[in-house]
C-alpha positions as a printed Julia matrix, in Angstrom:
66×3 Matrix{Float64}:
  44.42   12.17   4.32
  43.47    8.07   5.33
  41.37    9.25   7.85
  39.24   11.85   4.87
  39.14    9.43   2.72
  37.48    6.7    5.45
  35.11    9.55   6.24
  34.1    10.34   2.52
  33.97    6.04   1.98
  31.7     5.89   5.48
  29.13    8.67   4.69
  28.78    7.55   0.97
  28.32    3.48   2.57
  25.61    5.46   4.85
  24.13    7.51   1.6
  23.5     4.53   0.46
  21.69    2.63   3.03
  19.59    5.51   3.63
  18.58    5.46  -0.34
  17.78    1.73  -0.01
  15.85    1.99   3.21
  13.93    4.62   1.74
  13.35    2.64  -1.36
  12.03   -0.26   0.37
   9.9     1.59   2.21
   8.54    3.28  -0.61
   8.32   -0.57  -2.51
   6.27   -1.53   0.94
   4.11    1.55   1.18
   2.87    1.19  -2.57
   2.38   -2.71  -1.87
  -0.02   -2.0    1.4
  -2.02    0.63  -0.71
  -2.31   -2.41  -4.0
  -3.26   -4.45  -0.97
  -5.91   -2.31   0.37
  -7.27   -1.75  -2.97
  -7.82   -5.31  -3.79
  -9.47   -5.81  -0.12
 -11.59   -2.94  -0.86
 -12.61   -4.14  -4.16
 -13.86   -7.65  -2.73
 -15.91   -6.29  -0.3
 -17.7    -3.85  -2.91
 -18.1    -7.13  -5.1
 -19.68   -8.64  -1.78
 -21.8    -6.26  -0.76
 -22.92   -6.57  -4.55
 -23.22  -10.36  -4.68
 -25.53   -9.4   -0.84
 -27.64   -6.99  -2.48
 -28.28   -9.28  -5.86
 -30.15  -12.29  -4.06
 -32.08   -9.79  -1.68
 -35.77   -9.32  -2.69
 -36.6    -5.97  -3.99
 -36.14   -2.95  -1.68
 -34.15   -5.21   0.78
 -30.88   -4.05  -0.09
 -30.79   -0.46   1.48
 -27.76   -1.19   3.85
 -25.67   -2.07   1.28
 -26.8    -0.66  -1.3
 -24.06    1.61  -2.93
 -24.55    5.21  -3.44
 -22.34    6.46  -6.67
């Protein structure tokens, strides 16, 4: 009975760590992707800033297509 019960106590304990692993990956993944967001947002605002101080018609490489 000792040794069911140690079993049941080790794969809950491992239940667990999986659930946490998971959930920090999960915390990490949506992190990277705020991350990437925010990196992709300062380059649009530079490419902006770029194409704002080129003369007129200059601005065709970064020039944003919507």
């Amino acid at each position: 009975m000792s040794d069911s019960i140690a079993g049941l106590a080790q794969s809950i304990v491992s239940n667990q760590s999986a659930a946490t692993r998971e959930s920090m990956q999960t915390t990490f993944i949506r992190k990277q992707g705020d991350s990437d967001r925010a990196i992709a947002q300062l380059l649009q605002q530079s490419a902006d800033q770029q194409k704002a101080v080129l003369p007129e018609g200059q601005g065709a490489l970064v020039d944003r297509k919507v």
